[in-house]
DRENDO-1510 file (C-alpha; in Angstrom, 1 decimal, always signed):
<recs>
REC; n; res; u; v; w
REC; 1; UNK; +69.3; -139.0; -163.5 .
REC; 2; UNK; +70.6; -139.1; -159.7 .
REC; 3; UNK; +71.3; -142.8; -158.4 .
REC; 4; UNK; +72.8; -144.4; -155.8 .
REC; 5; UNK; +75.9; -146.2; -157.9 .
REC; 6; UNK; +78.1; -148.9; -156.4 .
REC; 7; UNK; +81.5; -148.2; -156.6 .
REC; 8; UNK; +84.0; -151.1; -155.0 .
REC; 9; UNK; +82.5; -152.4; -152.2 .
REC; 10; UNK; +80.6; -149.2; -151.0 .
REC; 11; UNK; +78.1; -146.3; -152.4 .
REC; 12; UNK; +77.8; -143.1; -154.0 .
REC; 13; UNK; +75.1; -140.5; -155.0 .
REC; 14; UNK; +75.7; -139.2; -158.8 .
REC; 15; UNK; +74.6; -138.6; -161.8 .
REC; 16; UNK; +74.4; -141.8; -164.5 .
REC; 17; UNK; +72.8; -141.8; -168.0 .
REC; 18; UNK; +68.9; -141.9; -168.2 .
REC; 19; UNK; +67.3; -144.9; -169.4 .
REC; 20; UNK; +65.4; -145.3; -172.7 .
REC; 21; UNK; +62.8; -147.7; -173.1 .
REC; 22; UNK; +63.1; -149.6; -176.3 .
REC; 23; UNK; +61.2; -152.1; -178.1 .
REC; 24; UNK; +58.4; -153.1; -176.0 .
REC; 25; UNK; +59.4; -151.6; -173.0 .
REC; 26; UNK; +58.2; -148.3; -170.6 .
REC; 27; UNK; +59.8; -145.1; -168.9 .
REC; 28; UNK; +59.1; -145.3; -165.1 .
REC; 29; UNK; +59.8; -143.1; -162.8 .
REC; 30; UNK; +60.9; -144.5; -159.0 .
REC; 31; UNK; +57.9; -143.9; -155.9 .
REC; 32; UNK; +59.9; -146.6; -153.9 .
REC; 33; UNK; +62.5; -149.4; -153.4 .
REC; 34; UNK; +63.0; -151.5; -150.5 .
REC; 35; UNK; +66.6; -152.6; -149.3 .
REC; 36; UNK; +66.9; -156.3; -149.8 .
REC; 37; UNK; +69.3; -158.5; -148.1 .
REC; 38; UNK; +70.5; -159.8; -151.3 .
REC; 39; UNK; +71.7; -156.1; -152.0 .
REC; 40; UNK; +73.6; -156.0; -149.0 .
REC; 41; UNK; +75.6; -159.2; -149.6 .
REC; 42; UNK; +76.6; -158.6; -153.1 .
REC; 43; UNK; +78.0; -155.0; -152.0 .
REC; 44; UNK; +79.8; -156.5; -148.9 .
REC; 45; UNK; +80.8; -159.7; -150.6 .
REC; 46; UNK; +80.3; -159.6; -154.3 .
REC; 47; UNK; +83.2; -162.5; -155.7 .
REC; 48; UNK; +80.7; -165.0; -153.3 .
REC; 49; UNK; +77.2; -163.3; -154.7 .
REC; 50; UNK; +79.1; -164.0; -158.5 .
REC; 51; UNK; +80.4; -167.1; -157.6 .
REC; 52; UNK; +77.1; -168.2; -156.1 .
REC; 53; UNK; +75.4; -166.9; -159.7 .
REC; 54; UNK; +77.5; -168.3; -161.7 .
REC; 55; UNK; +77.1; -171.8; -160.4 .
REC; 56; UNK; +73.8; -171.1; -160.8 .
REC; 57; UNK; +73.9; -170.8; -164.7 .
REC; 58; UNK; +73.7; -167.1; -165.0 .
REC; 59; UNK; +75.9; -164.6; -166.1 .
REC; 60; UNK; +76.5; -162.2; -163.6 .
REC; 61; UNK; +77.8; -158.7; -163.3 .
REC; 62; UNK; +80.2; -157.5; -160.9 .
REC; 63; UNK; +78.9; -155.3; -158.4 .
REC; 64; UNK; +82.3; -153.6; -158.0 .
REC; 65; UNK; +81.8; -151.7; -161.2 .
REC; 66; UNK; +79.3; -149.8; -161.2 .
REC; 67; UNK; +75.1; -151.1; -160.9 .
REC; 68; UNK; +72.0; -149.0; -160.0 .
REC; 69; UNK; +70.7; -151.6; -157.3 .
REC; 70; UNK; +67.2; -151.9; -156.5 .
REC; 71; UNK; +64.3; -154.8; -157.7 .
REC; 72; UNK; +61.6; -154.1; -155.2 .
REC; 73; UNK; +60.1; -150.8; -156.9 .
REC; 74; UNK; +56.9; -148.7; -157.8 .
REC; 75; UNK; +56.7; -146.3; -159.8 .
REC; 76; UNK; +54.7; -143.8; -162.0 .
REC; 77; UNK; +54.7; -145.2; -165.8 .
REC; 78; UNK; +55.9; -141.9; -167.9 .
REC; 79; UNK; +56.7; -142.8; -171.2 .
REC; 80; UNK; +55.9; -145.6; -174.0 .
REC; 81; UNK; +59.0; -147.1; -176.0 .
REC; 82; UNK; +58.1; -148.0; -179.8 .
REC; 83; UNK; +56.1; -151.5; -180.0 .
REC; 84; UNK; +54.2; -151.1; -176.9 .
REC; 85; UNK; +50.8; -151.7; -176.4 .
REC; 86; UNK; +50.2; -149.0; -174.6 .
REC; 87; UNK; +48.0; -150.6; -171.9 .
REC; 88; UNK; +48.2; -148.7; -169.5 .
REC; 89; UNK; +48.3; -144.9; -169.6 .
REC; 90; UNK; +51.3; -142.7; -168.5 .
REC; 91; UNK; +50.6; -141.3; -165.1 .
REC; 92; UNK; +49.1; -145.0; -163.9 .
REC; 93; UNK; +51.3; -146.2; -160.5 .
REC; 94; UNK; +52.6; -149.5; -161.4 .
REC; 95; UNK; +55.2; -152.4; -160.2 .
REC; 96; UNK; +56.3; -155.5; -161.2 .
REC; 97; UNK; +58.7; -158.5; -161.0 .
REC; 98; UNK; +62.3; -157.6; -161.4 .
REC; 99; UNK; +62.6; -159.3; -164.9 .
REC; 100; UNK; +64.1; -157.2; -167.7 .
REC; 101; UNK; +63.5; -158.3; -170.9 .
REC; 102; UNK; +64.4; -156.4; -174.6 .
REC; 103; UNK; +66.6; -156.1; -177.1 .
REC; 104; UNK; +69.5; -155.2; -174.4 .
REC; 105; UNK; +69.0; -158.7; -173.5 .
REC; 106; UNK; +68.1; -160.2; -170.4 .
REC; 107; UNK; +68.8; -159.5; -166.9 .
REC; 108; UNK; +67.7; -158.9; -163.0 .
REC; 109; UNK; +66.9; -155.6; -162.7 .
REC; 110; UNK; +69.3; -154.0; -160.7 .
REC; 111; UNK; +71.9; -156.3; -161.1 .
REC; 112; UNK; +72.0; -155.5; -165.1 .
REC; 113; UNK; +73.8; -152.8; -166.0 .
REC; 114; UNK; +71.1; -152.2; -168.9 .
REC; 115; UNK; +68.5; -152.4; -166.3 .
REC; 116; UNK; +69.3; -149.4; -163.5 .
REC; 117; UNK; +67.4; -150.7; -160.6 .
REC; 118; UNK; +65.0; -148.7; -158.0 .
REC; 119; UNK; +67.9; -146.8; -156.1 .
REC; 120; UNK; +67.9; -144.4; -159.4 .
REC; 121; UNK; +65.2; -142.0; -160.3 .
REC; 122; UNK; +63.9; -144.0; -163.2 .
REC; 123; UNK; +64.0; -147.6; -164.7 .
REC; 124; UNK; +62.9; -149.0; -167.4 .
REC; 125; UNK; +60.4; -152.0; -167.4 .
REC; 126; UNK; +59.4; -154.7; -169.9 .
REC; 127; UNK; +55.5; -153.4; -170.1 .
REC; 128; UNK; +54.4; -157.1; -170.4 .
REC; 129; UNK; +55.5; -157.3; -166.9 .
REC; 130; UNK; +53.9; -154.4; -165.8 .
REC; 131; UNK; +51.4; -154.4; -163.4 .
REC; 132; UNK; +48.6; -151.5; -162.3 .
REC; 133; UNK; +48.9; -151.4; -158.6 .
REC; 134; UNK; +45.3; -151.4; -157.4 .
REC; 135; UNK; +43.1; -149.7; -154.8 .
REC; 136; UNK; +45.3; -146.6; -154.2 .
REC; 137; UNK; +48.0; -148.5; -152.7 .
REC; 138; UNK; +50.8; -146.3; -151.7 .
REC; 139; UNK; +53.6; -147.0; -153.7 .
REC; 140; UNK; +56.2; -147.7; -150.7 .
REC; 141; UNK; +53.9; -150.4; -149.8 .
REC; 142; UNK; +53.4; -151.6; -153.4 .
REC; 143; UNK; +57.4; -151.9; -153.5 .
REC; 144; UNK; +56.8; -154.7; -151.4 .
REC; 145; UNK; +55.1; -157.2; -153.2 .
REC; 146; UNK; +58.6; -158.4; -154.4 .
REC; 147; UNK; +60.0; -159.6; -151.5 .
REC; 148; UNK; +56.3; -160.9; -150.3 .
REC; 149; UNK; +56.0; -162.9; -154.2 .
REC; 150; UNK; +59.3; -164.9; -153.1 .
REC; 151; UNK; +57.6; -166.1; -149.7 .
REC; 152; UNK; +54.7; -166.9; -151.3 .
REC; 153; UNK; +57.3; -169.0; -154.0 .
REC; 154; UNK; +58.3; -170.7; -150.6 .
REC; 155; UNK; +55.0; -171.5; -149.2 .
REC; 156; UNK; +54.0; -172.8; -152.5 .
REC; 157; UNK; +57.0; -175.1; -153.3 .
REC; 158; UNK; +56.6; -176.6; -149.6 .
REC; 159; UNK; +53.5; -178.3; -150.2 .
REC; 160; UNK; +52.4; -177.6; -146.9 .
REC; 161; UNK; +48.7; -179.4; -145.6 .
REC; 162; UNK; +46.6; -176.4; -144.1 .
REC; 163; UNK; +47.1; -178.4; -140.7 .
REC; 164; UNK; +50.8; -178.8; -141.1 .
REC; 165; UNK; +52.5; -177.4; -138.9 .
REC; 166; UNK; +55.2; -174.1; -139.4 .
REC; 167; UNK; +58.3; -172.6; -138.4 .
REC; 168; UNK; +59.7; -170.0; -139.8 .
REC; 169; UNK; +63.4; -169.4; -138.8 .
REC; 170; UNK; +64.7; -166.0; -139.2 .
REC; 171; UNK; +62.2; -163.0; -139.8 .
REC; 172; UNK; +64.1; -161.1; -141.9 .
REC; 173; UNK; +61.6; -159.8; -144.6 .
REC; 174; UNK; +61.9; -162.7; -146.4 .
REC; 175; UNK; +60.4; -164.6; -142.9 .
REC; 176; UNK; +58.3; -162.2; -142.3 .
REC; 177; UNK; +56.5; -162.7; -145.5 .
REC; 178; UNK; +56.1; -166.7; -145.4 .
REC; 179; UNK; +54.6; -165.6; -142.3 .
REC; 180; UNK; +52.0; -163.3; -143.4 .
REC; 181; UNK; +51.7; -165.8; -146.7 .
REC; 182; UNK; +51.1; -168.9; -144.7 .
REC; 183; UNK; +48.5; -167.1; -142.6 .
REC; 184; UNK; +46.7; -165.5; -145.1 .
REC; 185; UNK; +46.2; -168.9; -146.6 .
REC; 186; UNK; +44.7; -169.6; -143.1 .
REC; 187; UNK; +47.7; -172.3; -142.6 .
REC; 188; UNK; +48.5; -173.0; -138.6 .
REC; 189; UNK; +50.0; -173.1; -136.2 .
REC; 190; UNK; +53.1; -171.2; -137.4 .
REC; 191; UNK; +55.9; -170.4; -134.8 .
REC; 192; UNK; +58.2; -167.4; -135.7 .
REC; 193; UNK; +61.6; -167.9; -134.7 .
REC; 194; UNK; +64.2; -165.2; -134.4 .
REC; 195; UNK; +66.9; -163.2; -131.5 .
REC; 196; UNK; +65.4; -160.3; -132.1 .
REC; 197; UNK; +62.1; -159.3; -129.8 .
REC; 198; UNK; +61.1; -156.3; -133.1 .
REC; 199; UNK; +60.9; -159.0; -135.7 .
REC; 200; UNK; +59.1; -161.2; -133.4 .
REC; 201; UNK; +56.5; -158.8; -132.5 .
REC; 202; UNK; +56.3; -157.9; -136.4 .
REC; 203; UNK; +55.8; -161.5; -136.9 .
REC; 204; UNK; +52.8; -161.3; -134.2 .
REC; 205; UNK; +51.5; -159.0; -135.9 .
REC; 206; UNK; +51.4; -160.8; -139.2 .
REC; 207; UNK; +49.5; -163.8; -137.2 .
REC; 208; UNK; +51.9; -165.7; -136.0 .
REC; 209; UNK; +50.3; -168.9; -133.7 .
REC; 210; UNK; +53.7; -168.9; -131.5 .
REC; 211; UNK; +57.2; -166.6; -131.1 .
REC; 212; UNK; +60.2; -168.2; -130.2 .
REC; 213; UNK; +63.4; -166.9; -129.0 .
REC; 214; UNK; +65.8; -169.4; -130.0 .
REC; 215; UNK; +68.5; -167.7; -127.2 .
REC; 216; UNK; +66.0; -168.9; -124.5 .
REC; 217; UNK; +64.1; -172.1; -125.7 .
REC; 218; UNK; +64.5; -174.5; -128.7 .
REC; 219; UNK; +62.2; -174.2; -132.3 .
REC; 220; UNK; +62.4; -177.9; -132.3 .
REC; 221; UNK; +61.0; -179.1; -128.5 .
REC; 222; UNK; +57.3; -178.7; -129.5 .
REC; 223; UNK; +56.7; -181.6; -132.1 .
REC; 224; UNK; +55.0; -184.1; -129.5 .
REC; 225; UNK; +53.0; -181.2; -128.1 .
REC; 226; UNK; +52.1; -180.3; -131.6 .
REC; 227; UNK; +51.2; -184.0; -133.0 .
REC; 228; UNK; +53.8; -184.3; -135.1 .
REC; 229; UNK; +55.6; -187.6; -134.9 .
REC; 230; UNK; +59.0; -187.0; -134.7 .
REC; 231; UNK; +61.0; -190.5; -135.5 .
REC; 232; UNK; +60.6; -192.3; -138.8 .
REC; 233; UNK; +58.7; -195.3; -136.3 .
REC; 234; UNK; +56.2; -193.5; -135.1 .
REC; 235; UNK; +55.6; -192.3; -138.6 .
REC; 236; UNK; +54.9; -195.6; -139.7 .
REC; 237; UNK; +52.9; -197.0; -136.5 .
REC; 238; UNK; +50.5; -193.9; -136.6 .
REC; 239; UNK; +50.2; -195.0; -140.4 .
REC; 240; UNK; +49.3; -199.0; -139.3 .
REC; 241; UNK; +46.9; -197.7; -136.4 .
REC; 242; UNK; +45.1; -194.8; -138.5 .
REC; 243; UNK; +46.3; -192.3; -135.9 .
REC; 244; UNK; +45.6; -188.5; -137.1 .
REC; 245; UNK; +49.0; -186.8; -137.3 .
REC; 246; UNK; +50.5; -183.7; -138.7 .
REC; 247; UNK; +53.2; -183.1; -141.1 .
REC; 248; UNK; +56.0; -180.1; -140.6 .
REC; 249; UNK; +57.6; -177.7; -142.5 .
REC; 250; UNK; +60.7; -175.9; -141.6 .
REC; 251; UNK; +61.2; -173.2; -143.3 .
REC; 252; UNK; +65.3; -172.1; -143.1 .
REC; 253; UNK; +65.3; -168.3; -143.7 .
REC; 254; UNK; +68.6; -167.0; -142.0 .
REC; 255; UNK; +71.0; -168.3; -144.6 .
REC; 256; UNK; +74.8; -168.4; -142.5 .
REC; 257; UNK; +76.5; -171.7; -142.4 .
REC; 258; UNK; +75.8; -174.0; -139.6 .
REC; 259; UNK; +71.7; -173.7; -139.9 .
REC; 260; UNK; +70.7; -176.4; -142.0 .
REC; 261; UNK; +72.1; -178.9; -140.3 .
REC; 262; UNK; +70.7; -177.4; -137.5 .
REC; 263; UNK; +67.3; -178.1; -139.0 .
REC; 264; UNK; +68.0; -181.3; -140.3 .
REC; 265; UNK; +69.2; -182.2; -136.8 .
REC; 266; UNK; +65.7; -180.8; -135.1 .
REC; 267; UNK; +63.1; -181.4; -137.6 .
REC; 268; UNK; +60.8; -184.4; -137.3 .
REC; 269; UNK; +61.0; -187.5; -139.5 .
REC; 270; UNK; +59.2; -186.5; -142.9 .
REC; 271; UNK; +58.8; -183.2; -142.9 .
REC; 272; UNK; +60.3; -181.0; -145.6 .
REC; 273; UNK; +63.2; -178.4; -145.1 .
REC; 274; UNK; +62.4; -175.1; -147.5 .
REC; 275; UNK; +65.8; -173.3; -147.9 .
REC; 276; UNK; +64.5; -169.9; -148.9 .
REC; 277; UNK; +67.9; -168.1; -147.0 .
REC; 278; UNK; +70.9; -167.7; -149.4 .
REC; 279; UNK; +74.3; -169.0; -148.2 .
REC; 280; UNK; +76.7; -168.0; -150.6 .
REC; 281; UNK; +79.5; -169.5; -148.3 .
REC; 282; UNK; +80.4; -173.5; -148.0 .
REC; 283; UNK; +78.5; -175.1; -145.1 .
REC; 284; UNK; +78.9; -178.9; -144.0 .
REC; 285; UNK; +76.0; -181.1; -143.8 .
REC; 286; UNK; +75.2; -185.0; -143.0 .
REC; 287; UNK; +73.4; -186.7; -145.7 .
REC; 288; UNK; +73.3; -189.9; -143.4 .
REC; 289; UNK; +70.8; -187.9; -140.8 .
REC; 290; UNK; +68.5; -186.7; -143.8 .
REC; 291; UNK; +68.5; -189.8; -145.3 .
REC; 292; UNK; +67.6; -191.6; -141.9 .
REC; 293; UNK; +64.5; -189.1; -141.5 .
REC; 294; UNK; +63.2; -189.1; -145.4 .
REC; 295; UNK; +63.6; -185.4; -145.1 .
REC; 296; UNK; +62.5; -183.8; -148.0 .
REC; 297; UNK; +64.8; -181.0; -149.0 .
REC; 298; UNK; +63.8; -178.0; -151.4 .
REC; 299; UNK; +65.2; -174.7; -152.5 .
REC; 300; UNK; +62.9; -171.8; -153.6 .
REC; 301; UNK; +64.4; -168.9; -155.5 .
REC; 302; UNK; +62.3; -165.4; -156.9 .
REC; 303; UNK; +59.2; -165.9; -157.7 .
REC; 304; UNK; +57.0; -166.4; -161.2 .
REC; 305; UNK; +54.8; -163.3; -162.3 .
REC; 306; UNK; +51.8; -165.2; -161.4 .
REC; 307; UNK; +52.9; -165.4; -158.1 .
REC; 308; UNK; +53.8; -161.6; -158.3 .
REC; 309; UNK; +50.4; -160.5; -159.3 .
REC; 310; UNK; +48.4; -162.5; -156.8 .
REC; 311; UNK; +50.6; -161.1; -154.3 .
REC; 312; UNK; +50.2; -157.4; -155.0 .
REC; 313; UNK; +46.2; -158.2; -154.7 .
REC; 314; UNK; +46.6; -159.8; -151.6 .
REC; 315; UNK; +48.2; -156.7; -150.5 .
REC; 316; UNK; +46.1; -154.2; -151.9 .
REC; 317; UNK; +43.2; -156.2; -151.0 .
REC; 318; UNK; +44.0; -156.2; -147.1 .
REC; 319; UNK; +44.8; -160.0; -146.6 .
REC; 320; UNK; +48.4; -158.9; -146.4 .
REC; 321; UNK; +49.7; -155.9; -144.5 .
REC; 322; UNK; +52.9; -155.4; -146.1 .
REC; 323; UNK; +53.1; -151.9; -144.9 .
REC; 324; UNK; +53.7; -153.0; -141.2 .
REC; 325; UNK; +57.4; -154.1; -141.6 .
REC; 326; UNK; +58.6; -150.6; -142.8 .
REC; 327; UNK; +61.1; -149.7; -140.5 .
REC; 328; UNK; +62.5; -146.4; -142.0 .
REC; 329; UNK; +62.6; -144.5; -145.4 .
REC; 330; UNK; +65.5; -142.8; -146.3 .
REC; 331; UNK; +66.5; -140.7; -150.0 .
REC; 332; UNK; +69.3; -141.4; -152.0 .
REC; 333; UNK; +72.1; -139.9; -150.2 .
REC; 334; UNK; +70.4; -142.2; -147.1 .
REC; 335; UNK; +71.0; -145.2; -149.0 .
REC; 336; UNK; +74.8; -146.0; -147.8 .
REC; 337; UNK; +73.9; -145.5; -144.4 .
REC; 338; UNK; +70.6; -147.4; -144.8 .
REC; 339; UNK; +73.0; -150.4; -145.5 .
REC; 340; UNK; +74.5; -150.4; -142.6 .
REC; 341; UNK; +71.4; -149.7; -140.7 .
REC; 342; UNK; +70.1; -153.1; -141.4 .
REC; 343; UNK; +72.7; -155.0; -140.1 .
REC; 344; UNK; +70.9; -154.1; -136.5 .
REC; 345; UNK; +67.7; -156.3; -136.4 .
REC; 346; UNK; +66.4; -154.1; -133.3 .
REC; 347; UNK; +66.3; -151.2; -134.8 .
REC; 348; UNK; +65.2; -152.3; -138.5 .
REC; 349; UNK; +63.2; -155.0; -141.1 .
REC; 350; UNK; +62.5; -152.9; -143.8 .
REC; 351; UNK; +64.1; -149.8; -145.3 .
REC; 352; UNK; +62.3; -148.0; -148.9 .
REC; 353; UNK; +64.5; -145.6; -150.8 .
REC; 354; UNK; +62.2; -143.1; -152.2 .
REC; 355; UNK; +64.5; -141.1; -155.0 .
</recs>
């Protein structure tokens, strides 16, 4: 099959080995594959993304020799391995989380070298994992319930009150899609914070209460306005007077050094700091400040098939317009240049390979 192959630290279009499902698995051929960001660091700095693995208790491959990238994908099921169910008939559009399971053993697909990912014209998929998308959904837009799963993963390891309020920093895709999560839940107010005036407006249009350009005002001026007590004192009077307040939740979704403690610095007493961005490069924080504010600090990775499957219905079902951040499609031989394309937040959120 033709795929997009890493090779070093940059791209080529060639031919690689077709897939075969075995035991348990299915034969799918690749509608669509959105870019993520995690793609673009581990081809522009792939000793950090192995590094940043391996401390994490997995195994990783390096990206330097050779990996079929891709884990946001649809595609059209086209052939049953031996020990399927068969389920679902060949021909049916499906998608699913980026899990590969078999007797390969287990991986990420497209980080797996037994698990080509959506930048190739098939993959293979464990057909437990497999999911029907619904409601004629168009498969680009399908491709998309990946990176929409991991926001909802955020929102739902937050433990935010519908009342509470939100900020999103950075509306990347992954921002974008706490966004459109937290609003579908009918959570509010939720500021979108981000340079960039597109991703703001495609955080509008997800139903964000308030956009704020961090170059012009600050994310972190608005508690008192808001209700929010911002010192661990007022915490504990409007708690001895019965005063009606509102929690927070930041949610840190830019990921470069320097941002957290940022948030720690600016976020209210109490309130809980979701670190959904990756740094895969040492930053410096103060304990002392967190400590001082009972900040509650939690990471969210991925997200559980559960989490998957109610997000492709959201989706297909309207509550969710995925669709609106795609910025650009390209083929395979767009791929490289796609890569570079999304460094520039102006001129794109999303990009979908379609092989």
């Amino acid at each position: 099959m033709r795929a997009a192959l890493t090779k070093g630290k940059s791209m080529i279009v060639t031919e690689v080995a077709d897939p075969v499902p075995q035991e348990g698995q299915v034969l799918v051929r690749t509608l669509g594959c959105g870019i993520c960001g995690s793609d673009l660091h581990a081809l522009s700095d792939p000793d950090a993304f192995m590094e940043t693995a391996r401390r994490s208790g997995g195994t990783p491959h390096d990206p330097r020799d050779g990996l079929v990238f891709g884990h946001e994908f649809a595609g059209e099921l086209v052939e049953h391995g031996p020990g399927t169910q068969r389920t679902l008939p060949t021909g049916t559009i499906v998608c699913g989380p980026p899990i590969g399971i078999g007797p390969q053993g287990a991986g990420i697909i497209g980080y797996a070298p037994m698990y080509p990912g959506g930048y190739g014209e098939y993959m293979i998929l464990n057909e437990g994992l497999t999911m029907a998308v619904p409601n004629g959904l168009a498969p680009e837009v399908a491709a998309l319930t990946e990176p929409f799963a991991v926001a909802a993963r955020a929102v739902n390891r937050s433990g935010i009150g519908l009342d509470d309020v939100a900020v999103v920093l950075g509306l990347g895709p992954i921002g974008l899609g706490v966004v459109a999560q937290l609003k579908a839940r009918g959570h509010g107010p939720v500021l979108a914070v981000d340079f960039s005036a597109r991703r703001r407006a495609l955080a509008e249009g997800l139903g964000a209460d308030e956009l704020i350009d961090p170059a012009t005002a600050s994310p972190y001026d608005r508690w008192a306005d808001l209700g929010v007590p911002t010192s661990t004192v007022e915490r504990i009077a409007s708690v001895l007077l019965g005063t009606d307040t509102r929690g927070a939740v930041v949610f840190e979704c830019v990921g470069v050094p320097g941002v957290l403690q940022q948030v720690i610095d600016g976020a209210p007493a109490g309130s809980t700091i979701m670190v959904v961005g990756v740094c895969m490069q040492s930053d410096r924080i103060e304990p002392g400040v967190a400590v001082s504010k009972e900040l509650d600090i939690r990471g969210s990775f991925g997200a559980y098939p559960a989490e998957y499957g109610a997000t492709l219905h959201d989706i297909a079902e309207g509550r969710i317009d995925a669709g609106s951040i795609i910025t650009g499609t390209v083929g395979l031989e767009g791929v490289a240049a796609a890569f570079e394309d999304l460094a520039r937040p102006e001129e794109h959120a999303k990009i979908v390979v379609i092989p």
